[in-house]
N, C-alpha and C positions, 0 to 999 in steps of 0.2 A: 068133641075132643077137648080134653081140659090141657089147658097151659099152663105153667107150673113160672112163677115168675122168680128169677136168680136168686140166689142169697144177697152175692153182689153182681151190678154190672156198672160199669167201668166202660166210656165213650167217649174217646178223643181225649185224655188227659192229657197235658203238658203243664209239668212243674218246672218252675227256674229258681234256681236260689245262686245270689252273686255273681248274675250276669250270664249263668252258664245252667244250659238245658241239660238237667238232671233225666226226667223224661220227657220224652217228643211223643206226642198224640200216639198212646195207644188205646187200645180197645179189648174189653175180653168179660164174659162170663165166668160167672164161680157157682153151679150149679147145685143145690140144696142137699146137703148130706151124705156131700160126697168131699174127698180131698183134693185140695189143688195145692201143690207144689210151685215156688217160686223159684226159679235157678239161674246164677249168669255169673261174670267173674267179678269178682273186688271193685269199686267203682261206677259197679253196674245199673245202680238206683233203687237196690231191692227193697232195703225196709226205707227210702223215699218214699216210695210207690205203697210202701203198708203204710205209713203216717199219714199219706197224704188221703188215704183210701179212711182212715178212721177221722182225718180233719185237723189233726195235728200240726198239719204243714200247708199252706195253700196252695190251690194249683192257678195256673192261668188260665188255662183253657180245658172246657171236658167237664162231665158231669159224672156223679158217683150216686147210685144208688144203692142202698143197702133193705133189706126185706121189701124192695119196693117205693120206699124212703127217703125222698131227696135229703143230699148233705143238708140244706139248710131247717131240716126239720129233723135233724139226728136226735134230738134226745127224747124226740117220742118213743125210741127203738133202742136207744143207750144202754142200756139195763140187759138185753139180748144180744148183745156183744162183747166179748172179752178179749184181752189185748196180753200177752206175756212179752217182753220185749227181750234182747239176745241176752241182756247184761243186768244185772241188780245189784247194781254195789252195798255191800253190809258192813255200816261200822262197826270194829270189831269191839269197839270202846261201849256199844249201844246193847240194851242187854234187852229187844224185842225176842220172845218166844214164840213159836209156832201159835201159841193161843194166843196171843197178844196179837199178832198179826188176823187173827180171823175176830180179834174182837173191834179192828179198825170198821170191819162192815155190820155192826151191829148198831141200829137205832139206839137202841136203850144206852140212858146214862152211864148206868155200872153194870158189868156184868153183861153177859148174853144170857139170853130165855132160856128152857131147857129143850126149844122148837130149836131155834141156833146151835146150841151146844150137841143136839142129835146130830144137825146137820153135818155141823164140821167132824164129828167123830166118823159120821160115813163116809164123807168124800175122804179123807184122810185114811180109811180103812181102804177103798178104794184104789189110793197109789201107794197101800202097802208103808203108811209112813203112823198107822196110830200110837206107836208109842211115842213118838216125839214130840207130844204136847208141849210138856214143860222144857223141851229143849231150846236152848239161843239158837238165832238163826245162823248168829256167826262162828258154829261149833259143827253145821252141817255141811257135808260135802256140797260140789256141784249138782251132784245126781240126786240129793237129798233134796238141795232147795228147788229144783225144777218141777219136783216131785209133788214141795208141799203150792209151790207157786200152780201146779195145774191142779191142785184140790181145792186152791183159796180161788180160781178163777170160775169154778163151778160153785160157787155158791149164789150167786142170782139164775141159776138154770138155765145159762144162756141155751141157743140155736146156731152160734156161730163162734168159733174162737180163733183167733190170729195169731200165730208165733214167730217168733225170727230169731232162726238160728235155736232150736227147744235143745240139739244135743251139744249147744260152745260150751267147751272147759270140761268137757263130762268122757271117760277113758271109751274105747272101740265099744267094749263090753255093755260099758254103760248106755252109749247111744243106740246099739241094739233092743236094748229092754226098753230106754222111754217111748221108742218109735214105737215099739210094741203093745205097751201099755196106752198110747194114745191112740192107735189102730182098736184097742179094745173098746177104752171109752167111747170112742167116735160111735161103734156101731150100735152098742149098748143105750146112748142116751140119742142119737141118730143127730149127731152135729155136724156141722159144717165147719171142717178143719180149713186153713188158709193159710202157709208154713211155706216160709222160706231156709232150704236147705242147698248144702253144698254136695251132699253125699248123694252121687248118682245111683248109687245102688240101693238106698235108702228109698231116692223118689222111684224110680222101677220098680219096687217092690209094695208099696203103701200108696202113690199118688195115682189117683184117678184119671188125671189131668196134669200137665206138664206148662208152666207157662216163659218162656226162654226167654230174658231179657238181657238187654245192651243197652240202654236206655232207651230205644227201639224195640219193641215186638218184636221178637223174633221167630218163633215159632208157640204153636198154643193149642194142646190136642191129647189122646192118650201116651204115653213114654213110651210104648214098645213101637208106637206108628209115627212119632217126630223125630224124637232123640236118634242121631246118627252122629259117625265119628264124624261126618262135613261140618256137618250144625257146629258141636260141639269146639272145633277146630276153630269155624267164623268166628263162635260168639267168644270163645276163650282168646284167642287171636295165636292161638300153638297149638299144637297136640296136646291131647290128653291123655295117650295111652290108647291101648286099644280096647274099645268098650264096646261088651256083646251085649245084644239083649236078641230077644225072639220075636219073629213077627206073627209067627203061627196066632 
């Protein structure tokens, strides 16, 4: 019987910053090529728990393995990882273009190869953004930069990518189609999504795996077999409305 070792797993973490337990010792798998959703209310430690998961942030206690990987040997695996974070602030005074930005990961002095230059013209056909080459960053919408931000994250071919918050600032419509478009990538290049979302209809429809934080574990398993109005109610500390899903 082969065993199939996490993308990530995640063992007793507890981070503190300024005296005050952000997360208290939890524990969970993120299972390979498949998505996991993160969800909990405002406060609740979520992109703590993803920085502190990429190394970003230190923990006190708890170990983090990534491809098998202990934290302290991360950058043998660094390169197989990709990070979008919720927010990218663009000066609007700074005149970076879509190509400028994919020429940040290009070895070469001047210029990218014409190996680089296919690349980026693919993944960028990919989120449906190739005419925007020569476009300022600070001329494209929310849904644009998210867009070209998940085409410049695949450029080292990662196995695993992390986001927080992929739909902030972006209209209903919009959040519809990126969940969508990343639902397609994921299957198509077989990655390992790790996505912290607020939209429960969002994670019930795309997440694999549900993992419910408070700064505490709270629940951690498929959404249509954890997620209930109780859950919800605990970890919110109110009502939510009344939220169906199916156990069938």
């Amino acid at each position: 019987m082969t065993v199939t070792t996490p993308a990530i797993s995640v063992k007793h973490l507890t981070v503190i910053l300024d005296d005050q337990t952000i997360i208290d010792d939890i524990s969970f798998d993120v299972p390979r090529g498949q998505t996991t959703a993160i969800i909990g209310p405002n406060g609740a430690g979520k992109s703590v728990l993803v920085k502190s998961i990429l190394g970003l942030l230190p923990s006190q206690h708890g170990t983090v393995q990534i491809l098998g990987t202990d934290h302290k040997h991360y950058r043998k695996i660094a390169n197989q990882v990709s990070y979008i974070p919720q927010s990218i602030e663009v000066d609007k005074n700074f005149p970076l273009t879509v190509r400028g930005l994919f020429l940040l990961k290009s070895p070469q002095r001047f210029g990218m190869s014409s190996v680089e230059e296919q690349r980026m013209n693919t993944l960028l056909k990919l989120v449906s953004m190739t005419k925007a080459t020569t476009d300022r960053l600070n001329t494209l919408s929310g849904g644009q930069i998210q867009r070209v931000l998940l085409a410049y994250s695949l450029v080292n071919k990662p196995t695993i990518l992390i986001l927080d918050e992929p739909a902030a600032g972006i209209d209903i419509s919009g959040q519809e189609t990126i969940y969508a478009l990343l639902q397609r990538i994921q299957e198509q290049r077989k990655l390992t999504l790790l996505l912290i979302s607020h939209e429960l209809d969002v994670v019930m429809r795309y997440a694999n795996q549900v993992l419910c934080l408070n700064k505490k574990l709270l629940c951690a398993g498929l959404p249509r077999e954890v997620l209930s109005n109780e859950l919800l109610t605990e970890m919110y500390g109110q009502p939510v409305g009344h939220f169906k899903h199916n156990h069938a």
